[in-house]
Kinemage of the C-alpha trace (Angstrom):
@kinemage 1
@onewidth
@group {chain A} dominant
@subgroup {mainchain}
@vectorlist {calphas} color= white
{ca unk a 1} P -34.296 1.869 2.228
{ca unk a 2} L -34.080 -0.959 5.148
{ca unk a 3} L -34.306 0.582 8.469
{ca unk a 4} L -31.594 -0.227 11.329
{ca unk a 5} L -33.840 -2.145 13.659
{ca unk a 6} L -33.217 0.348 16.662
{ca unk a 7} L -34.096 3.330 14.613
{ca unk a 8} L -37.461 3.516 15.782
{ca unk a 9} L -36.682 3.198 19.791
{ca unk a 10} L -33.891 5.632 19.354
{ca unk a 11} L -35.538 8.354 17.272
{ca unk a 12} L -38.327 8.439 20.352
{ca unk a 13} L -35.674 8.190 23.151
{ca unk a 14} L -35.932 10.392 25.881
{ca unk a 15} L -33.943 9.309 29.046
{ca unk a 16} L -32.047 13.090 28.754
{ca unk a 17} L -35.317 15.108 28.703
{ca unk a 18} L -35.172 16.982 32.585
{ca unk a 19} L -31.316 17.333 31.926
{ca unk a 20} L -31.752 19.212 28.416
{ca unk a 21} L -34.906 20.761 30.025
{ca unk a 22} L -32.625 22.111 33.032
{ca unk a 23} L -30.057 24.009 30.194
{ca unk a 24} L -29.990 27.131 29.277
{ca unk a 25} L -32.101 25.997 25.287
{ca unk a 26} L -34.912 24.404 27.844
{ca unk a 27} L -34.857 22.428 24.620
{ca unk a 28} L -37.413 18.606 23.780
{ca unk a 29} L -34.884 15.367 22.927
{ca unk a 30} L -34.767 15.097 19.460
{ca unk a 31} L -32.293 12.217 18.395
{ca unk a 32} L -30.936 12.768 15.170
{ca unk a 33} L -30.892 9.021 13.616
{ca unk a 34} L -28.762 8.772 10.643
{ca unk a 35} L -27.456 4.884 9.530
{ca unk a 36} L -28.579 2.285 8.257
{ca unk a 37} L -28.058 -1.426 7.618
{ca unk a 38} L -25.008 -2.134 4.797
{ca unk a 39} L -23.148 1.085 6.105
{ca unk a 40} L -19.169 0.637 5.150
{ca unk a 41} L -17.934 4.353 6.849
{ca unk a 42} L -18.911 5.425 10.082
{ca unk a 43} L -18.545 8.551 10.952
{ca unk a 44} L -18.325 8.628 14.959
{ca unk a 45} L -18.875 12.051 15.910
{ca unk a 46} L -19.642 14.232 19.638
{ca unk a 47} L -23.375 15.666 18.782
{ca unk a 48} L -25.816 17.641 16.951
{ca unk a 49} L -25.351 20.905 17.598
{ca unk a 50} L -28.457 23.603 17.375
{ca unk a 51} L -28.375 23.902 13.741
{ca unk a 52} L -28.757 20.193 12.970
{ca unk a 53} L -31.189 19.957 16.528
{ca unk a 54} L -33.195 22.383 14.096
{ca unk a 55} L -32.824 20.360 11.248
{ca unk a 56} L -32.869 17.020 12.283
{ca unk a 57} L -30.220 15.973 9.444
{ca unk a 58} L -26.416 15.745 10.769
{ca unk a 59} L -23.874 17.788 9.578
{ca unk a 60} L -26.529 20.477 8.340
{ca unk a 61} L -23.815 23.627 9.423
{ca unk a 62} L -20.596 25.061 8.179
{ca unk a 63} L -18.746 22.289 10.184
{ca unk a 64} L -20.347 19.541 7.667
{ca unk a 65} L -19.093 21.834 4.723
{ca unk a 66} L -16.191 21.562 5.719
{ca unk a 67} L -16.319 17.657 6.627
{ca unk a 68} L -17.446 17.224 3.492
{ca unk a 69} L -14.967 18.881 1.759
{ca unk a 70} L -12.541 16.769 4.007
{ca unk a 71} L -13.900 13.228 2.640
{ca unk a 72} L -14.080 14.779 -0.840
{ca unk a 73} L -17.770 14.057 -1.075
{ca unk a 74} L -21.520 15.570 -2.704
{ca unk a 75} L -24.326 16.118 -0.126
{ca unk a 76} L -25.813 12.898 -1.802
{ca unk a 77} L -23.054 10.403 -1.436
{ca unk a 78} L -22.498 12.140 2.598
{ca unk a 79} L -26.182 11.754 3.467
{ca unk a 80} L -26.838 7.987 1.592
{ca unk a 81} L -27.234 6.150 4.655
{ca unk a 82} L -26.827 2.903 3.189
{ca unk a 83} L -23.291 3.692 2.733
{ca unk a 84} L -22.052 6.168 5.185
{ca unk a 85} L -23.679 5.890 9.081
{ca unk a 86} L -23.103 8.640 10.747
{ca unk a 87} L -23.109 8.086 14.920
{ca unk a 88} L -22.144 10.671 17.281
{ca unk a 89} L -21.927 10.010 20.819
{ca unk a 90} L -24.803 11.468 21.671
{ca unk a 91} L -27.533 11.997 19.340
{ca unk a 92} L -29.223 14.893 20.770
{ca unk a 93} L -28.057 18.206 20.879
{ca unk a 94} L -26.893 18.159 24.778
{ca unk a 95} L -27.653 22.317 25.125
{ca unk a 96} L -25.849 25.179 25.898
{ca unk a 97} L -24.037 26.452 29.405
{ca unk a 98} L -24.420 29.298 30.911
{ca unk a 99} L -21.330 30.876 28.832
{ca unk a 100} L -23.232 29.805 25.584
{ca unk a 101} L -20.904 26.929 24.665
{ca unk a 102} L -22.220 23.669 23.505
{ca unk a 103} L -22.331 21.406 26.702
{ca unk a 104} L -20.291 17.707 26.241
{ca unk a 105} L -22.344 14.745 25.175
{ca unk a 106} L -24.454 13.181 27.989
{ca unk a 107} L -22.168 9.755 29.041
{ca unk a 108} L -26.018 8.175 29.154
{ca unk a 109} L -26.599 7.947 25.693
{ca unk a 110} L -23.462 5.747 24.696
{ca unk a 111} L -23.935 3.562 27.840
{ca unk a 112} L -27.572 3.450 26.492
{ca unk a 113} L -27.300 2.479 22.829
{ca unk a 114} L -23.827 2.481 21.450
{ca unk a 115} L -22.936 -0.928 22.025
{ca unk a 116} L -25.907 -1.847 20.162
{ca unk a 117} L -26.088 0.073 17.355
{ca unk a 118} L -22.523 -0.980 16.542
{ca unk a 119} L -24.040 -4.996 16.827
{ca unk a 120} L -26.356 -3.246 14.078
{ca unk a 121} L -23.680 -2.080 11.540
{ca unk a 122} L -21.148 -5.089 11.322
{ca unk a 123} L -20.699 -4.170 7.487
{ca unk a 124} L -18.234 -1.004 8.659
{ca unk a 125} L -14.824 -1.127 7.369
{ca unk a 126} L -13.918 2.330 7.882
{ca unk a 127} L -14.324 4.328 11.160
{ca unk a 128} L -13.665 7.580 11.371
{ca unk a 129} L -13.401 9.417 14.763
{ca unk a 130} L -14.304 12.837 15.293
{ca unk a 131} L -12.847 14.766 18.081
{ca unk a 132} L -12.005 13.432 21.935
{ca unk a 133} L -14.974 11.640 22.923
{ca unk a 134} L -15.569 9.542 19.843
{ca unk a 135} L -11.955 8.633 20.054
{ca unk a 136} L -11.879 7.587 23.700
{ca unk a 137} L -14.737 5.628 23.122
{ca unk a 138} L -13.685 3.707 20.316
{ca unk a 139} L -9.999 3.119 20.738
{ca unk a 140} L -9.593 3.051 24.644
{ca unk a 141} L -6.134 2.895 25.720
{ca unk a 142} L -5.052 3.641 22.348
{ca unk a 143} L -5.928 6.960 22.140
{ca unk a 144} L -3.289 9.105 22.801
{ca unk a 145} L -3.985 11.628 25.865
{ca unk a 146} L -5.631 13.816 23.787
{ca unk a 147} L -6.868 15.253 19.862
{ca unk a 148} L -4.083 16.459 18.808
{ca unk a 149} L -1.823 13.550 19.822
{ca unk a 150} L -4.457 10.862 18.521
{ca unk a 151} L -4.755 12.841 15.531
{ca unk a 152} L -0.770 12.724 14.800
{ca unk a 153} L -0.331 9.237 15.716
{ca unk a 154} L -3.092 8.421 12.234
{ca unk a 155} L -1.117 6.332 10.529
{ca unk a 156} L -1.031 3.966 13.336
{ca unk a 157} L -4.684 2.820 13.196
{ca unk a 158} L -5.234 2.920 9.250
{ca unk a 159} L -6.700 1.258 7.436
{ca unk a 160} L -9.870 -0.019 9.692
{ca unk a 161} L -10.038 3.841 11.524
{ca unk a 162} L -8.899 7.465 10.846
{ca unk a 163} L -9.127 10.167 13.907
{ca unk a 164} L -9.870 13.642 12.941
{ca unk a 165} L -10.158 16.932 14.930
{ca unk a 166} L -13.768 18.825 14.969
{ca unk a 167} L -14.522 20.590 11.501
{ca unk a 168} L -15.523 23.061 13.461
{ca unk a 169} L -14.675 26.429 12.371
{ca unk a 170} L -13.097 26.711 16.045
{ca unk a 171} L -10.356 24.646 14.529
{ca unk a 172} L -9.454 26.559 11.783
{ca unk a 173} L -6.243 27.979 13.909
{ca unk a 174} L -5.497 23.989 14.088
{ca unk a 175} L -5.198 23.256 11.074
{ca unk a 176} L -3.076 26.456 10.462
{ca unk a 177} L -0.690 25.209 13.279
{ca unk a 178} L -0.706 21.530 11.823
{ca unk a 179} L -0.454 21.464 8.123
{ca unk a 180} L 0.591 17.866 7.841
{ca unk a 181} L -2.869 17.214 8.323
{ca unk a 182} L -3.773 18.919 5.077
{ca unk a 183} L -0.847 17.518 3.075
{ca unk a 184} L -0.354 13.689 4.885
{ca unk a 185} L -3.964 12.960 6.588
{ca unk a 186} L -6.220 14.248 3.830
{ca unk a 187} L -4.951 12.369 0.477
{ca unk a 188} L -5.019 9.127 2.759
{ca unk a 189} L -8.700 10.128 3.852
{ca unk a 190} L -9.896 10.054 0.415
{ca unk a 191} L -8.536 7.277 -0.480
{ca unk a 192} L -10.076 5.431 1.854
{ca unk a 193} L -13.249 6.566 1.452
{ca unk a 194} L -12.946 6.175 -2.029
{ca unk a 195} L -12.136 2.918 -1.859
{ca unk a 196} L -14.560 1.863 0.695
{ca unk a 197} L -17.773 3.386 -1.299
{ca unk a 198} L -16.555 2.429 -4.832
């Protein structure tokens, strides 16, 4: 498989290592690099969490189950990065507080490389934004104030980009609380995708 030319410099990046060494994980950098040239979804997620920092494979955790299950798509089809790029805003898992919780993605590493790594990938023809960050980033004003809100307003940035809420299994009393998601979002997600990797 062709490598994205900033593959190599990103996979050894580490501008974040006496922030992640100052959490409570004391944890190395260790981007997880998943895309490819030829991509056609992007999947624009926050960041690894310990799991896939383990792993060193995206998605690797009950949340990419569930993501999966989303898109309607086999591990081999999610994890082909010659079709599917998958991009979080940070690509290293930023730590834990001092509560336990999985701190935000470090502002550095988008400022760093997103720009460019989107130069890399001009084959994408469906984005799909995961949770507040990725969707501030990549719609600006258009986002709307917050998840839930961006998530509603969907049908107003089909067909190029689709915002989602975490998989997380936080979100499971979400998803109770907004079914339309399940019976309006969902059948349009697969579709797309579908259509995009057909």
């Amino acid at each position: 498989m062709e490598t994205h030319p900033l593959a190599h410099d990103l996979s050894t990046c580490a501008i974040c290592a006496d922030r992640f060494a100052a959490t409570q994980t004391r944890h190395h950098p260790k981007p997880v690099v998943w895309f490819a040239p030829g991509a056609r979804v992007l999947i624009a997620g926050q960041a690894p969490g310990m799991k896939v920092h383990k792993a060193g494979k995206p998605f690797m955790d009950p949340s990419g189950v569930r993501l999966r299950a989303w898109l309607g798509l086999d591990e081999a089809t999610f994890y082909d990065r010659s079709r599917i790029a998958i991009v979080p805003m940070a690509f290293c898992f930023p730590g834990y507080n001092a509560k336990g919780a999985d701190l935000p993605p470090p502002p550095i590493c988008a400022k760093t490389w997103r720009a460019s790594v989107m130069e890399g990938l001009p084959d994408i023809r469906l984005t799909l934004l995961i949770g507040g960050y990725a969707q501030k980033w990549h719609l600006g004003a258009a986002a709307r104030g917050g998840v839930t809100a961006t998530v509603a307003a969907w049908r107003d940035f089909v067909p190029e980009v689709i915002p989602l809420p975490h998989p997380s299994w936080r979100n499971t009393g979400w998803l109770r609380k907004n079914p339309w998601f399940t019976t309006d979002l969902l059948p349009e997600l697969r579709s797309r995708i579908a259509e995009e990797l057909a």
